[in-house]
C-alpha positions as CSV (number, residue, x, y, z in Angstrom):
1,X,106.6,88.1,61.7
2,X,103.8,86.3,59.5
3,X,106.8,83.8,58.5
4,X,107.5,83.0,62.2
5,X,103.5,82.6,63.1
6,X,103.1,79.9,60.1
7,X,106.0,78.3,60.9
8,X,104.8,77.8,64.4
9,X,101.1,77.0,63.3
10,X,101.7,73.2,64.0
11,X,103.1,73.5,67.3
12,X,100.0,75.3,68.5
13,X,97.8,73.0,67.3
14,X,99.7,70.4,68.7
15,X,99.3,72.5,72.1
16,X,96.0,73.4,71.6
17,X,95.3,68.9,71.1
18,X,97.1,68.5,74.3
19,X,95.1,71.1,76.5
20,X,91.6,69.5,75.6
21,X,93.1,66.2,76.3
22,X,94.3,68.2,79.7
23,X,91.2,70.5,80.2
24,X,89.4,68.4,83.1
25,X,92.8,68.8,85.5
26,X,92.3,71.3,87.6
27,X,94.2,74.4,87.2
28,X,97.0,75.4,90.0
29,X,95.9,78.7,91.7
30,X,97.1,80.9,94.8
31,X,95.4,79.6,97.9
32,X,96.0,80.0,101.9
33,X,95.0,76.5,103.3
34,X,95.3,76.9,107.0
35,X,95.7,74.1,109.1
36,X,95.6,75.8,112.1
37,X,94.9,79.7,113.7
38,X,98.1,80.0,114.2
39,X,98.6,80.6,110.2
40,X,96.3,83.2,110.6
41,X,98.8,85.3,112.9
42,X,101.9,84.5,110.1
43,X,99.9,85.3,106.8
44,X,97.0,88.0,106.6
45,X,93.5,86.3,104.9
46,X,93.7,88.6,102.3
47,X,97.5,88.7,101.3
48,X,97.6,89.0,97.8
49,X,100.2,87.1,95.6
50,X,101.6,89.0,93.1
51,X,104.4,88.6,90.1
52,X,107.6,89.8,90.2
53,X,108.9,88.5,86.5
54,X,108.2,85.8,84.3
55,X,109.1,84.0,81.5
56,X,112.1,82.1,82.9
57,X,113.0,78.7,82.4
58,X,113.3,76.9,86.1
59,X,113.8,79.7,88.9
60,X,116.0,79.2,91.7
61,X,117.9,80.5,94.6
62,X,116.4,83.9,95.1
63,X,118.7,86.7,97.5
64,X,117.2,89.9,98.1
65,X,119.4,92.8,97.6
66,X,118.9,96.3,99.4
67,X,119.5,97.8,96.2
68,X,115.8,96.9,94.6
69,X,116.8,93.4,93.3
70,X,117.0,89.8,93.5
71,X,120.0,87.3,92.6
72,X,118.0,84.5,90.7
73,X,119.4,81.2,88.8
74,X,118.0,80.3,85.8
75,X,118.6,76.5,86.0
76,X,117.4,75.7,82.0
77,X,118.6,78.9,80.9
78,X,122.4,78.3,82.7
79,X,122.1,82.1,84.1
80,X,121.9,84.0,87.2
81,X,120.0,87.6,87.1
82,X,119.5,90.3,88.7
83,X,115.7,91.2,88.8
84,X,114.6,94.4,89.5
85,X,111.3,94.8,91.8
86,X,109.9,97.6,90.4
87,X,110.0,96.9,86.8
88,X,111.0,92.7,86.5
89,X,113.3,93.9,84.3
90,X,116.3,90.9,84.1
91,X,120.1,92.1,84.2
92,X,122.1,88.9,83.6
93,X,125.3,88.7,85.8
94,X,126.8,85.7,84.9
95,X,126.5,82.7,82.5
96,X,126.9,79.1,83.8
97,X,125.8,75.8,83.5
98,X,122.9,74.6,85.9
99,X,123.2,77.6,89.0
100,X,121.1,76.7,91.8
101,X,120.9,77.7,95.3
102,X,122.1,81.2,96.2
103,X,123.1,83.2,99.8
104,X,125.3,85.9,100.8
105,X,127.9,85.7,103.1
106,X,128.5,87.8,105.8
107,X,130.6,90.5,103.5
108,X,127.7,90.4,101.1
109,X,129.5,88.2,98.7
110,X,127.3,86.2,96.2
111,X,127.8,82.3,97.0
112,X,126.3,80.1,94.4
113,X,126.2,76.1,94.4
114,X,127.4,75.6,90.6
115,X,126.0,72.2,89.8
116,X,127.9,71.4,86.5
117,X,131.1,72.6,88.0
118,X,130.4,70.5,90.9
119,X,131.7,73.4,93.4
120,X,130.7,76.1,96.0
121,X,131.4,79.7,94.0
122,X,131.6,83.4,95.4
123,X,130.3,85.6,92.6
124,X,131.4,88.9,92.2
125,X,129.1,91.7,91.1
126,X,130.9,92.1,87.8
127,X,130.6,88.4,87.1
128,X,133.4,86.9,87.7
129,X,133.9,84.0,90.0
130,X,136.3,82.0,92.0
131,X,135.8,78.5,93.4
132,X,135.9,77.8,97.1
133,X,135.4,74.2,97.4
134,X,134.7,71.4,95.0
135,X,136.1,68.2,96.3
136,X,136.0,66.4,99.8
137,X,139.0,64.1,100.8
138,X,140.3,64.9,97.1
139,X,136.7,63.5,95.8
140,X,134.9,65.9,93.0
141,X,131.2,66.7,95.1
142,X,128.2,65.2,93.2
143,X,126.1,68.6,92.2
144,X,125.7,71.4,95.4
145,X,122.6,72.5,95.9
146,X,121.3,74.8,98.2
147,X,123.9,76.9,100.4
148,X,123.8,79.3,104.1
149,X,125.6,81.0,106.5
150,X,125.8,78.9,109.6
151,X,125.7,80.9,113.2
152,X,129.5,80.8,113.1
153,X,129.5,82.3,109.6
154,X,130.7,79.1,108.0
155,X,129.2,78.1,104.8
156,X,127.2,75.4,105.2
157,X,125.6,73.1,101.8
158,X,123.9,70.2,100.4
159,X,125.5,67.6,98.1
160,X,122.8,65.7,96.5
161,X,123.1,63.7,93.2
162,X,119.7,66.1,91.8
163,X,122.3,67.4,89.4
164,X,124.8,65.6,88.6
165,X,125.7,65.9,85.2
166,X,124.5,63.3,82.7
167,X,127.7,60.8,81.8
168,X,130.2,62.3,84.8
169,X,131.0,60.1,87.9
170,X,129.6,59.9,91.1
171,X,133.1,59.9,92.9
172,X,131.4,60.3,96.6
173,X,129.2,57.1,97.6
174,X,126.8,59.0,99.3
175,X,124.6,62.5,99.5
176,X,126.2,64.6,101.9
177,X,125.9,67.7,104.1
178,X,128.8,69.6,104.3
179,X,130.7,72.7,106.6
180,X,133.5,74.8,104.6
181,X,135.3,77.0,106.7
182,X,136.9,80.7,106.5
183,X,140.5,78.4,106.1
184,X,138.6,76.4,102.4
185,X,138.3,73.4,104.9
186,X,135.3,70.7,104.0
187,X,133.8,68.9,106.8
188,X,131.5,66.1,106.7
189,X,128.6,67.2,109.1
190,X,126.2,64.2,108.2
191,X,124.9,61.3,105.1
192,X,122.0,60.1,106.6
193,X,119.6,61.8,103.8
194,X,119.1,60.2,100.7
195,X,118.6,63.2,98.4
196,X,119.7,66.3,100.8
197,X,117.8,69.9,99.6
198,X,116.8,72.7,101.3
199,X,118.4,73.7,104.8
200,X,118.2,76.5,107.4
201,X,119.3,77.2,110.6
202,X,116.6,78.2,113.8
203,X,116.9,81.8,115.0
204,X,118.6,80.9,118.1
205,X,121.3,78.9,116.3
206,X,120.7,75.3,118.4
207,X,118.8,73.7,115.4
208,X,119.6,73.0,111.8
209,X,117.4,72.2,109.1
210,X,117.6,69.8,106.1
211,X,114.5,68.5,104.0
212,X,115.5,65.5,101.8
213,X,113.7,65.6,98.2
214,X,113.9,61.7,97.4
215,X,112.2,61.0,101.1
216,X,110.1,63.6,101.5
217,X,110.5,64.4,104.9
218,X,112.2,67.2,107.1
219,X,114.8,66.4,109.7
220,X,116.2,68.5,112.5
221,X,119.6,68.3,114.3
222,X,121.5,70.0,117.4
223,X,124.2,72.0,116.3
224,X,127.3,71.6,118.3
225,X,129.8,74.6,119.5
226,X,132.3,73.2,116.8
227,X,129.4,73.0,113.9
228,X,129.0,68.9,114.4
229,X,125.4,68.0,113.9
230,X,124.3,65.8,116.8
231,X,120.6,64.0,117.3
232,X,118.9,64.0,114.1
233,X,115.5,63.1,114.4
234,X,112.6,62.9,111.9
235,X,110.9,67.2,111.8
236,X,107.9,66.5,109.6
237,X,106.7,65.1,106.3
238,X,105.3,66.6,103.2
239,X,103.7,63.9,100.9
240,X,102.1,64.0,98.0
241,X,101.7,62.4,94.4
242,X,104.1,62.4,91.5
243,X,104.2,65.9,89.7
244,X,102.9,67.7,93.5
245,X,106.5,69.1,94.0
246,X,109.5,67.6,96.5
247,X,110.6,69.5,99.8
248,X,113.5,71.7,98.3
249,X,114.2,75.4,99.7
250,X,113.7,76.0,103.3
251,X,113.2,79.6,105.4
252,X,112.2,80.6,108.6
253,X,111.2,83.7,110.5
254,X,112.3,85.3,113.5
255,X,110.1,82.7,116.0
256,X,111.2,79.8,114.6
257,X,108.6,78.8,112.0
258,X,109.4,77.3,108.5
259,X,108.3,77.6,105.1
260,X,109.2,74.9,103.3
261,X,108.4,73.8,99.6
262,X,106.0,71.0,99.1
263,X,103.8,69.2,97.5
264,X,101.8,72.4,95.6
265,X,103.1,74.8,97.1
266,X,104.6,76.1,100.6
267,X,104.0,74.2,103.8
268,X,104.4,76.3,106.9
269,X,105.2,74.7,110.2
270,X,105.8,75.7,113.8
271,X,109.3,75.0,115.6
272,X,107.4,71.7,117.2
273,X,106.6,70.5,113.8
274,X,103.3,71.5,113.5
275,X,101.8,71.9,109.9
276,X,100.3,74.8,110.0
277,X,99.3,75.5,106.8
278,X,100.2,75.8,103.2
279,X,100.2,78.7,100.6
280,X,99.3,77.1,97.4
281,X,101.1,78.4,94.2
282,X,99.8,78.4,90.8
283,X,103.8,76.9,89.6
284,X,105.5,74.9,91.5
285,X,108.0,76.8,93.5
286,X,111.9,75.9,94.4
287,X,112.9,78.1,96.8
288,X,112.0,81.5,98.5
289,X,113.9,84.9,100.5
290,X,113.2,87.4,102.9
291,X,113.1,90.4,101.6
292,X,112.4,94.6,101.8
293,X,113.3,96.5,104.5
294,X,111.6,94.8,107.4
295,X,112.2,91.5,105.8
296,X,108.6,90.8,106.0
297,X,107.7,89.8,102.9
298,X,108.4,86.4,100.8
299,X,110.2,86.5,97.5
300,X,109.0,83.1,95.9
301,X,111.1,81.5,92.8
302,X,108.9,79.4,90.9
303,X,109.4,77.5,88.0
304,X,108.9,80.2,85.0
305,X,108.4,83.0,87.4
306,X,109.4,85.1,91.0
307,X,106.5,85.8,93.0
308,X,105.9,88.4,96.0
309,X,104.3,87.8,99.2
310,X,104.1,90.1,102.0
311,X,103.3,88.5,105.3
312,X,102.2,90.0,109.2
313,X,105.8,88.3,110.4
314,X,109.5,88.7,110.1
315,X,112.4,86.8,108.1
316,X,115.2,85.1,110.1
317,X,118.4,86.3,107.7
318,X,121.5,84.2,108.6
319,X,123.8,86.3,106.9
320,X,122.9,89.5,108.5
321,X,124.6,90.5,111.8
322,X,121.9,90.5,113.8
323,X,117.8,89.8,112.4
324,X,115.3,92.0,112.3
């Protein structure tokens, strides 16, 4: 143990150099910024964040599980977990390069969007895993992202470039947003976005979601009986400097509202695209779940950790027959 610490003496200096050069930036710290009362109804004054487990690499693509756990990728470490709430003790479940976003189906299968494969998987508990879609009109996707269950219980996914491995091809000219079918068929839904992210579907399944990282903003679509997207418009905008965080995972409870990660943390708006507020993080977080029994409380991957938060309101959970 002495070997390792002198071995490692010059690195902490080195660290310790860099922090006083650092030491006027203000640190990043759990806040509720409200923007508006109506914040106040969604998130309690004195909800406390609190952490789930740490020491990750890049967290993403959290899934609560009844069982007392959470699906999470490890994006730098190429793993998805298990993490158990009640002791953040970390059960890996399968080993692959760059997992991101994560859902269940309907049948409480694991879907994951496998960037260095360039595919949509279905994970089995055991850790073994089939492909269910990597190519559109024979063309390899660029790196899927983030991944739901759509009101028809189709799977519905982003196809940015975010991932795409270093050297490999972009064989699609554009960032997509896709529907796969029960019958493995990919259909183009939309390429407007630049750098498609994060997307969710409104409680009453009329609306669709999708944040786009590269433009920071949030648009919104009518979804069509047949899943066709139809009257995009412009939702909202998050800005904010380099290094504040991109728009990436989106949520939203069972009125309609969304929680969307920003710039420093998570922006809340109403269904009219109000900004209502924003819970401030002290890491920059990815993505986030519903989760316990009422589905009332936040499960928050960010960066090197998983954060809880409970709030006064209720998830919207596509996959589940009916929300609660």
């Amino acid at each position: 143990m002495k070997k390792v610490s002198c071995i490692l003496t010059p690195l902490l200096l080195a660290v310790a150099a860099l922090s006083s050069l650092t030491a006027g930036a203000p640190a990043r710290r759990f806040e509720l910024l409200a923007e508006s009362p109506q914040f106040w109804k969604l998130l309690d004054h004195h909800a406390q964040l609190t952490t789930v487990a740490t020491g990750f690499g890049f967290t993403e693509g959290p899934v609560w599980d009844p069982s007392g756990f959470l699906y999470v990728s490890d994006e730098e470490i190429n793993k998805i977990f298990r993490v158990y709430l009640a002791d953040g003790r970390k059960e890996e479940v399968l080993s692959l390069g760059d997992p991101d976003g994560n859902t269940y189906d309907r049948e409480r299968h694991l879907l994951d969007c496998a960037s260095v494969l360039r595919a949509i998987i279905q994970v089995e508990p055991q850790g073994h895993y089939q492909i269910l879609a990597d190519r559109y009109q024979g063309k390899r996707f660029n790196s899927p992202n983030d991944v739901i269950i759509g009101p028809d219980g189709a799977i519905y996914f982003t196809d940015p470039t975010l991932d795409l491995v270093k050297g490999e091809k972009q064989e699609i000219p554009f960032q997509g947003v896709y529907r796969l079918d029960g019958h493995g068929q990919v259909r183009l839904l939309t390429k407007d976005l630049t750098q498609p992210n994060g997307l969710a579907f409104s409680p009453d399944g009329k609306k669709f979601y999708v944040d786009d990282s590269q433009q920071r903003n949030i648009r919104v679509y009518e979804l069509m009986p047949d899943g066709a997207l139809a009257n995009g418009r412009m939702f909202g905008e998050e800005p904010g400097g380099k290094g504040d965080g991109v728009p990436d995972g989106i949520k939203i409870d069972k009125h309609g509202n969304l929680y969307v990660t920003g710039p420093k943390g998570i922006w809340v708006w109403d269904e009219q695209g109000h900004h209502l507020g924003t819970i401030a993080m002290p890491e920059q977080p990815a993505n986030l779940a519903w989760g316990d029994a009422d589905y009332g409380t936040l499960y928050i991957t960010a960066t090197t950790s998983v954060y809880r938060l409970p709030t006064k309101t209720h998830g919207f959970v596509p996959y589940l027959p009916t929300s609660k």
